[in-house]
Structure formats: structure tokens, C-alpha cells
DOFILUM-88159 format. One line per 8 residues: number of its first residue (from 0); for each residue y, x, z of C-alpha. Coordinates in nm, 3 decimals. Example, Ala and Ser with C-alpha at 12.3 -4.5 7.8 and 13.67 -1.06 7.14 Angstrom:
<atoms>
0	-0.450/1.230/0.780 ~ -0.106/1.367/0.714
</atoms>
This chain:
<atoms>
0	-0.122/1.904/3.590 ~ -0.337/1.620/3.458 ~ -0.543/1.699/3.172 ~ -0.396/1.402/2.865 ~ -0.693/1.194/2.827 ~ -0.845/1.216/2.441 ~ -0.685/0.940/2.195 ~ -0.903/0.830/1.891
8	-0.728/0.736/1.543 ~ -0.998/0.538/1.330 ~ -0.892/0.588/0.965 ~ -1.080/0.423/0.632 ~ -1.200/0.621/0.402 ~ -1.142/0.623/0.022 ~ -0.835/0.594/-0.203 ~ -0.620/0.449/0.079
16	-0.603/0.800/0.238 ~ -0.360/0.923/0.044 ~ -0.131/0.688/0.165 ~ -0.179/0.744/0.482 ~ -0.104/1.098/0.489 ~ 0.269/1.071/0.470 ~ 0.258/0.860/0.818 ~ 0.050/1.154/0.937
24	0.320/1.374/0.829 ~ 0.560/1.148/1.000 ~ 0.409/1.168/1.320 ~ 0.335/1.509/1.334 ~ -0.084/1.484/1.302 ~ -0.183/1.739/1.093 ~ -0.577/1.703/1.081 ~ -0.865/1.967/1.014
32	-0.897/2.061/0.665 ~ -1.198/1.935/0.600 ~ -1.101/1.597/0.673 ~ -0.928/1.554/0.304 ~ -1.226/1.653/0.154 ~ -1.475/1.419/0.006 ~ -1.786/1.610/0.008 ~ -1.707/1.632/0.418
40	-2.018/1.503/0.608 ~ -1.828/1.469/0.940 ~ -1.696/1.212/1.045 ~ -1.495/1.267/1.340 ~ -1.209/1.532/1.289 ~ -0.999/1.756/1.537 ~ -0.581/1.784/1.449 ~ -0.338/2.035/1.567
48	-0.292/1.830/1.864 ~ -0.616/1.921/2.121 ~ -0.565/1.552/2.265 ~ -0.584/1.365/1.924 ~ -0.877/1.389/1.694 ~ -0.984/1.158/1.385 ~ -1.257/0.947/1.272 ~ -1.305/0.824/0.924
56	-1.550/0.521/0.840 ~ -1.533/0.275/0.660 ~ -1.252/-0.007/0.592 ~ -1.440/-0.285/0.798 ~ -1.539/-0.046/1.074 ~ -1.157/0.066/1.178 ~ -1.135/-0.255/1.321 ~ -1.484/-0.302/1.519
64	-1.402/0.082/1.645 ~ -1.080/-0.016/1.784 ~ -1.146/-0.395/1.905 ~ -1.491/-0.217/2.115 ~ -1.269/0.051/2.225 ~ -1.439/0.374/2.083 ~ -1.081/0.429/1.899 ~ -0.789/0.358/2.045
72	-0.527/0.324/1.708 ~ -0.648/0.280/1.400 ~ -0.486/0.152/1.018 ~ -0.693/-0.135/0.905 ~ -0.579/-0.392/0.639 ~ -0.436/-0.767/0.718 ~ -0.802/-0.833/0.555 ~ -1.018/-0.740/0.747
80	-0.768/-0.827/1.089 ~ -0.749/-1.164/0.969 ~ -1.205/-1.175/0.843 ~ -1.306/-1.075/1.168 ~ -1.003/-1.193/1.435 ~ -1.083/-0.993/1.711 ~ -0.877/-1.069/2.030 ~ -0.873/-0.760/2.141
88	-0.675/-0.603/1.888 ~ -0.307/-0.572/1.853 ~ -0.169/-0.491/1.511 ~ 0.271/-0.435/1.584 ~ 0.337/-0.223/1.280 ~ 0.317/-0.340/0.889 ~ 0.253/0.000/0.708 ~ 0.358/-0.149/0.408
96	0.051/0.035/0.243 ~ -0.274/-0.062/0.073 ~ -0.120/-0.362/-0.107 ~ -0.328/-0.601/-0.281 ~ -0.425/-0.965/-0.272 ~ -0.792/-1.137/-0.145 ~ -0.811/-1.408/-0.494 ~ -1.066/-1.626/-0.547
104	-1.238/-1.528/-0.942 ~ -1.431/-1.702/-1.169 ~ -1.595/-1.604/-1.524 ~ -1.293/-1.661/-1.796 ~ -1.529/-1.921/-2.002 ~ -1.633/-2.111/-1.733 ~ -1.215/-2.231/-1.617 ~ -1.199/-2.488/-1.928
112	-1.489/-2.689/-1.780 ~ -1.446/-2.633/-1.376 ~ -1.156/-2.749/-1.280 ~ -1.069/-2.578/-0.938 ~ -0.869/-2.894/-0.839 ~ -1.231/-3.107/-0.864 ~ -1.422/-2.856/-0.642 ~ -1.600/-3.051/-0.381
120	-1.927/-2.744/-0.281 ~ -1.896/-2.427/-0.396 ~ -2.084/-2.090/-0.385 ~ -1.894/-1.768/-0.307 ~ -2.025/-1.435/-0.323 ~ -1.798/-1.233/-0.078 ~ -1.733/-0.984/0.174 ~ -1.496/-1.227/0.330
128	-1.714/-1.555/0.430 ~ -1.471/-1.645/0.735 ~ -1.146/-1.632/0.543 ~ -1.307/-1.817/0.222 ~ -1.447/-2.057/0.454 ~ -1.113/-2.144/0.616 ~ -0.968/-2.132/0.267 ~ -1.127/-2.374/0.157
136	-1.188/-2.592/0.433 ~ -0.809/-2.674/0.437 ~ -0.868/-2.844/0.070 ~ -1.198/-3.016/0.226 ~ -1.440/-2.828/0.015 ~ -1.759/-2.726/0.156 ~ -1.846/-2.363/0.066 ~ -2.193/-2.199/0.109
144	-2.104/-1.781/0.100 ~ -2.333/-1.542/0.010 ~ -2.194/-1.203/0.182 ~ -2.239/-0.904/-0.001 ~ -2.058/-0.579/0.067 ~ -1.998/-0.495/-0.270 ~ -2.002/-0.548/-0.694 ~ -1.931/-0.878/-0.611
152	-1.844/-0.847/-0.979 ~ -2.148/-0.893/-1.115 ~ -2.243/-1.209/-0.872 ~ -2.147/-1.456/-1.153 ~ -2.300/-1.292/-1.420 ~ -2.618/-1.248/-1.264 ~ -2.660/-1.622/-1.139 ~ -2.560/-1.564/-0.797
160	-2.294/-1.703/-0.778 ~ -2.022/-1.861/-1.011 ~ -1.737/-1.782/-0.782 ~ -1.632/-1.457/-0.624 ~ -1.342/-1.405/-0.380 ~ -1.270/-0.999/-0.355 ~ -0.968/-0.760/-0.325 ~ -0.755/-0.767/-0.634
168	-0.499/-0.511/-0.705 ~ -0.417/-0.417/-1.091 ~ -0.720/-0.694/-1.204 ~ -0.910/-0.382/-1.419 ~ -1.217/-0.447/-1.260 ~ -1.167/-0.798/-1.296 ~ -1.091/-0.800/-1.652 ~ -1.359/-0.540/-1.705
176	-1.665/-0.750/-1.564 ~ -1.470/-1.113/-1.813 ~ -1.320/-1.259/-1.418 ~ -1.019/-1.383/-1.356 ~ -0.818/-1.505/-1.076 ~ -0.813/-1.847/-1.009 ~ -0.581/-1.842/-0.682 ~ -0.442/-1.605/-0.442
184	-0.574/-1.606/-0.083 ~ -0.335/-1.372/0.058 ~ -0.143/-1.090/-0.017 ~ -0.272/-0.802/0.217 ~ -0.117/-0.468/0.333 ~ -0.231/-0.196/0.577 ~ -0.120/-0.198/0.936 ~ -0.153/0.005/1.262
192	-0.368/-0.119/1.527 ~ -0.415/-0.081/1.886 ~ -0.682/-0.178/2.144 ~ -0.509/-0.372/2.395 ~ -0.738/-0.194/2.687 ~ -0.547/0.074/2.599 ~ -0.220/-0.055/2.569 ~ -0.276/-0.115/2.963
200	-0.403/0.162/3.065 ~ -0.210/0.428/2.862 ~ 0.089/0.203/2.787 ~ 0.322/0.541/2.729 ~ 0.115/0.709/2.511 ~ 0.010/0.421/2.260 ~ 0.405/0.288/2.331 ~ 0.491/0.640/2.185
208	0.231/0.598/1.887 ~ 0.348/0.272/1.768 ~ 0.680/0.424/1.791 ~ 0.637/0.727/1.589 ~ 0.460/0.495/1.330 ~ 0.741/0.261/1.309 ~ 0.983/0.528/1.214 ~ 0.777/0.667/1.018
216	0.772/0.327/0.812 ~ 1.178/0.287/0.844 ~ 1.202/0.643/0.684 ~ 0.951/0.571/0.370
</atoms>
């Protein structure tokens, strides 16, 4: 009998585990203990099935793992798919997790004398530069991003830049750091992907993954 060949499942870490785990449930993947804990240095993790095993890394990495082929499935947010556009990814299945919206921000004071509407070059600080780009391309503004992986909160505060665009969800960081949204971007959710290699080559097996997901969804 021929040995099933190893699948990968890239996962992100943080708060977006937690709903994930019910679509683990649903599929039957019950991983290694240690892979729910935080204080866990690994980062690859075995499950009770000996052909499946786990990574976790970060958000923006899901999707680089899978489009190069070192995972097979991962969940990565309509973010990131749409930041980095890789062509070798196919996404079938909206999780309908991880829900928040990419906005463009701005310091409160500053929205009585800049008028979005009159914005001809701006300045983003952003994880996102090819998305804001495109934004704001389709209104003919020029934009000159400064990419930073994180706090983009304090860009305006410190001089680096006046606008942000970032992941929004309740606004409490927002609000906390005296931002707030001037327009939505998108709305974003979480979604299974697949590398389309594999989709070839093991069309069964990652035909019976996105299955299992997709029921798993229709149950929720």
C-alpha cells in the first residue's frame, strides 16, 4: 500500500486561533497540545492524523508558505490574498472568520483642515503598500508608503506619517492612539487556501480538504 504523502496546514498565529479551532473540530484535526499554547517555541506541530501536521507563523507568512509550496492548505485573510496576489494560490472557501475592515486613518484634529476629497500626494504608513497604492490610484492620487509591520498607530503622531491605513475591527486602538477612520478599504474575512501544485498533483486529497472545510462552514 502506498505510504499518503505528508500534507502541511499553515495556520497564523495570535487571537485568530481560536476561531479556527472549531473548523479543526469540524474536520477531525485534533493537533498536539502544545500547539494552543503560547509560550510553545515550535513551530511545526504533529495531529492525530500521522499524514497531517501543522505550522504556525505569522499572518503574512500563511500565504508565502502556501503560494512556494512548503504548505499545501493554509487560512489566510482576504488581506493579505488580495496585498500580495500570488497566482499560485487558490482560496475556494470563505471561513467567514477574522472579520474586520483595512480603513484608511487619520489624527481626529487634523479631518477639519484635510479634506480627503482634495488629496492629490499622500504619505501612508502601512503594512499594505500594494492595496493602498491601488486604492488610491483609482481616485488619481499619488501615494508614497512607508511599510512598517506594525504600531502604525503611532506613525502620525510621531511625524511619519499623517495617514495610516491598518486593520480595523472594534476602532479601540484607533480611538486610543486620537485616529479615526476616514474610509473603508475593504471588509476582510479569513479563508482557506490551497497551492494549486497541489491541487494537481493530489487533487483527491486537497478536493477532500476543501470539502470538509466547506461543511464545516455550512454547519457554523
Amino acid at each position: 500500500m502506498t505510504k499518503p504523502q505528508k500534507i502541511i496546514l499553515a495556520l497564523p498565529k495570535g487571537r485568530i486561533l481560536s476561531e479556527v479551532k472549531p473548523f479543526l473540530d469540524g474536520c477531525g484535526i485534533v493537533p498536539e497540545t502544545a500547539f494552543f499554547d503560547d509560550n510553545s517555541r515550535l513551530l511545526q506541530f504533529k495531529t492525530n492524523l500521522p499524514h497531517l501536521e501543522i505550522i504556525r507563523v505569522r499572518s503574512f507568512d500563511v500565504a508565502t508558505f502556501t503560494a512556494f509550496g512548503a504548505a499545501h492548505l493554509g487560512i489566510a485573510g482576504s488581506d493579505v490574498l488580495d496585498e500580495f496576489n500570488y497566482s499560485e494560490l487558490y482560496a475556494p472557501v470563505d471561513l467567514k472568520i477574522g472579520k474586520c475592515r483595512l480603513s484608511v486613518a487619520m489624527h481626529e484634529g487634523e479631518m477639519a483642515k484635510d479634506n480627503p476629497r482634495q488629496w492629490s500626494h499622500i504619505r501612508v504608513a502601512t503594512k499594505y503598500p500594494n492595496l493602498t497604492r491601488k486604492h488610491f490610484a483609482a481616485r488619481g492620487v499619488q501615494t508614497e508608503c512607508i511599510k512598517l509591520s506594525g504600531a502604525m498607530e503611532i506613525a502620525p503622531s510621531l511625524g511619519l506619517a499623517r495617514r495610516i491605513v491598518d486593520l480595523v475591527s472594534s476602532g479601540g486602538t484607533l480611538k486610543a492612539n486620537n485616529l479615526v477612520e476616514v474610509e473603508k478599504i475593504m471588509d476582510v474575512s479569513s479563508r482557506l487556501i490551497v497551492n494549486r501544485t497541489a491541487l494537481k498533483t493530489m487533487p483527491e486529497e486537497m478536493q477532500g480538504w476543501i470539502g470538509k472545510f466547506r461543511e464545516t462552514v455550512k454547519a457554523a
